[in-house]
C-alpha positions in Angstrom: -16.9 3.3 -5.4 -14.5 0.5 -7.0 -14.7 -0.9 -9.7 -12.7 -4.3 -10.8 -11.5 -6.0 -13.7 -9.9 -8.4 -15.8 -8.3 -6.7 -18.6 -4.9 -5.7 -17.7 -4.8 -3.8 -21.1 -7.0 -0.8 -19.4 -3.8 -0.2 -16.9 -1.9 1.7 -20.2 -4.6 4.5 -20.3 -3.3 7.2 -18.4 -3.9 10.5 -17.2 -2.2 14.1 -18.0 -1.8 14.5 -14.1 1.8 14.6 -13.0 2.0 14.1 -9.4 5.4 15.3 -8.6 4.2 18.6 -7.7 1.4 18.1 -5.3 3.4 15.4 -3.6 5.8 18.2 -2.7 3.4 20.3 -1.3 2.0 17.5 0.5 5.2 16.7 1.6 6.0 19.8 3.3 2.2 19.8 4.5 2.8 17.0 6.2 6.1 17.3 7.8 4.5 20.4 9.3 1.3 19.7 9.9 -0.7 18.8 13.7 -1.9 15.3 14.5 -5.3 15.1 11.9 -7.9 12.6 12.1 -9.3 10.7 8.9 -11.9 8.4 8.1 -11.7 5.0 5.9 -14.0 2.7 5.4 -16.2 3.8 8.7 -13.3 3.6 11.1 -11.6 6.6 12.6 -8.0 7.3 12.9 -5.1 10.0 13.9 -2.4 10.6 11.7 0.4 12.2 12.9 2.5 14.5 11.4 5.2 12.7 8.4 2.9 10.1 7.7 1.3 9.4 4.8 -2.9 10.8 4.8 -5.1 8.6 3.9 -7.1 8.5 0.8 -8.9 7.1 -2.0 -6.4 4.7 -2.2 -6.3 3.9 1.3 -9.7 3.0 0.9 -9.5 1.1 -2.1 -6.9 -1.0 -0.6 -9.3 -1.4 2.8 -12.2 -2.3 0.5 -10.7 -4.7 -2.4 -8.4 -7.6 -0.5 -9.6 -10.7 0.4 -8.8 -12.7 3.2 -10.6 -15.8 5.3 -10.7 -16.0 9.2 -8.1 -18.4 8.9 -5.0 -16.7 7.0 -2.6 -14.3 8.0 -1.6 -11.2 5.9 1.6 -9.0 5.9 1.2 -5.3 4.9 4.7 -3.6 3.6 4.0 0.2 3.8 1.3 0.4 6.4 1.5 4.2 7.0 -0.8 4.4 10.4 -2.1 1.6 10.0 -5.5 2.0 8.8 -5.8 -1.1 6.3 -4.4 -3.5 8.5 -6.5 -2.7 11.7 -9.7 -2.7 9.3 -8.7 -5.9 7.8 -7.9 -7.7 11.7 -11.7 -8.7 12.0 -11.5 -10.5 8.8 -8.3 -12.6 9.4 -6.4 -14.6 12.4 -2.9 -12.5 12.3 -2.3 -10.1 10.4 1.8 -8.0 10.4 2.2 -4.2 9.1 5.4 -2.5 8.5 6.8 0.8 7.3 10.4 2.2 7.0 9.2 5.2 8.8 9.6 4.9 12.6 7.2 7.1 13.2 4.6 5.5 11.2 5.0 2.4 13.3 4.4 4.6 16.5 1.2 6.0 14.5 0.0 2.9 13.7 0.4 1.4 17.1 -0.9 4.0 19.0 -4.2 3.7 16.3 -4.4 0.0 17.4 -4.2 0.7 20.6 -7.5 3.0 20.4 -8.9 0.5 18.5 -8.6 -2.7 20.6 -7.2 -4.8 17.9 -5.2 -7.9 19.1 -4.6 -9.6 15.9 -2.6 -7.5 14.4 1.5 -6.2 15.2 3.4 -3.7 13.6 7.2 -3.1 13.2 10.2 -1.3 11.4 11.5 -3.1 8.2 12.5 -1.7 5.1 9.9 -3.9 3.2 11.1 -7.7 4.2 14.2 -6.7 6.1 12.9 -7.4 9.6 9.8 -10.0 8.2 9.9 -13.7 9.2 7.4 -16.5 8.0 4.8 -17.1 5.3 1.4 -15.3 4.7 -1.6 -15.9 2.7 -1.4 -12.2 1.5 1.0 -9.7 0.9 -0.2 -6.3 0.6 1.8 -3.2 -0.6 0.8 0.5 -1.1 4.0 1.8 -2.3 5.4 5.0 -3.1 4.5 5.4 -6.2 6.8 8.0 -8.0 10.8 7.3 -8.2 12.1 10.7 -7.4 14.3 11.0 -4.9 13.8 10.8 -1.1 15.8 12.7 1.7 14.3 11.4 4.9 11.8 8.5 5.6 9.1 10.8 6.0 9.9 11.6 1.6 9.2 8.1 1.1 5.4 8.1 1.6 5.3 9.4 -2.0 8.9 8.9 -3.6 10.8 5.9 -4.3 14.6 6.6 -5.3 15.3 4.2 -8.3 11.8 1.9 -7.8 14.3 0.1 -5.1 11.1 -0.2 -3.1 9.2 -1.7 -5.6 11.7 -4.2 -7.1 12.8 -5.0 -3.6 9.5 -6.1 -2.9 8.5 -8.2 -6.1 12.3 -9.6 -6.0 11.4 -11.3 -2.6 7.6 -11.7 -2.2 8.2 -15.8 -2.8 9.8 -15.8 0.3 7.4 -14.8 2.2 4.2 -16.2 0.3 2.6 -19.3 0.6 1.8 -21.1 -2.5 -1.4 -19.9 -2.8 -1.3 -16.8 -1.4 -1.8 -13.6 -3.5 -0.7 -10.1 -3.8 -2.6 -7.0 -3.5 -0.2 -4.2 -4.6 -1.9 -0.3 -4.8 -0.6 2.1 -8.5 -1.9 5.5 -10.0 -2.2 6.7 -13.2 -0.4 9.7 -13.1 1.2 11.5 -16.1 5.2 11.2 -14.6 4.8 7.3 -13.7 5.5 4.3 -15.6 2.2 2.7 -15.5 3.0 -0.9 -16.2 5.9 -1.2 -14.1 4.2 -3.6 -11.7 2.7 -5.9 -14.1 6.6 -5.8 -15.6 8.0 -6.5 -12.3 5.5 -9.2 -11.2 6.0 -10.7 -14.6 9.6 -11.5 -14.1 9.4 -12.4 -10.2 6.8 -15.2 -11.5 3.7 -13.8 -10.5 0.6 -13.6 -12.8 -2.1 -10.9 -13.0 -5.7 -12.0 -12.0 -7.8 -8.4 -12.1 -7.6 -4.9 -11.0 -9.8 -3.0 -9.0 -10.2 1.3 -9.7 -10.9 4.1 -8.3 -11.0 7.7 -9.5 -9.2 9.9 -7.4 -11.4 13.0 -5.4 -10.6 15.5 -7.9 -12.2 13.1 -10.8 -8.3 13.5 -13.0 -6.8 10.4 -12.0 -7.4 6.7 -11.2 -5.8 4.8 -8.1 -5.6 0.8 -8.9 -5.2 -2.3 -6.5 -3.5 -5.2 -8.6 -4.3 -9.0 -7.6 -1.5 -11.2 -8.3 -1.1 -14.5 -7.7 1.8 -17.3 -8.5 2.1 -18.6 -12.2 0.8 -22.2 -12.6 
């Protein structure tokens, strides 16, 4: 269960969980692991081995955004898939992509089973291969900055933030001016916590409220951001 807000101030709290070792061992879980199946939000999907596992997060994410039957939504980091195919009955088009190619086979494979039509998937290294304007932009990123040898390392790690300052430095391009921005965070111990509200701040986007939820275990809290244009 979520819970939102309006207080950006509560986003400093955080938690004496450092992630970096469990994302290692997830890591190597799931570069060796078999095809597993997961449930968000109701729906069922495979996840194939070197993609990310869904989680609270995940389900956050599928839970929290906000979109009309008219608008279109681009999701940068889609994993397999799972929040845009349960977001396609809400919206007319919706556009998921991840720098992981087999990610993109993942999630296309789990729209196939679905029988989604509304909704494409693609390689891009956040906007590199994105054309047009949407009504929402949607990121999950890797959270942590350590560093990354293969695609498969960037589910969890971001070298540098390059991922996330890639994709505040350019979500103008590809927002309408009304749109808004649902971007997932953490509040683990070995993460700067208001990064996103510092990067948002200086690509001229505003905070609106934050949604949480606390993480299986009970130690730490996931977080969705809304963000919208400054007046």
């Amino acid at each position: 269960m979520f819970k939102s807000h309006r207080n950006s101030g509560s986003l400093a709290i955080q938690s004496l969980f450092p992630a970096f070792e469990k994302q290692r061992d997830r890591l190597l879980e799931r570069k060796s692991a078999k095809v597993i199946s997961a449930c968000v939000s109701g729906m069922e999907f495979d996840v194939f081995p070197g993609v990310y596992q869904t989680s609270v997060d995940t389900e956050l994410m599928s839970q929290v955004v906000r979109i009309r039957s008219n608008e279109t939504f681009l999701e940068v980091g889609c994993g397999c898939g799972a929040v845009s195919l349960l977001l396609a009955h809400m919206c007319r088009l919706g556009i998921g992509v991840d720098v992981n190619p087999t990610a993109i086979d993942n999630a296309v494979m789990n729209r196939e089973r679905s029988g989604v039509r509304n909704v494409d998937f693609k390689i891009s290294d956040v906007f590199e291969n994105v054309t047009g304007l949407f009504d929402v932009l949607i990121c999950n990123p890797p959270y942590n900055h350590y560093q990354a040898e293969d695609a498969a390392d960037r589910m969890f790690w971001d070298p540098d933030d390059d991922m996330k300052r890639n994709f505040f430095s350019n979500a103008q391009r590809f927002l309408k001016h009304k749109g808004r921005i649902y971007f997932g965070w953490a509040d683990f111990a070995d993460l700067d916590i208001l990064l996103p509200l510092r990067l948002s701040e200086a690509a001229g986007f505003r905070y609106v409220r934050h949604y949480v939820a606390l993480s299986a275990n009970g130690v730490q809290r996931f977080f969705v951001l809304e963000l919208r244009r400054k007046e």
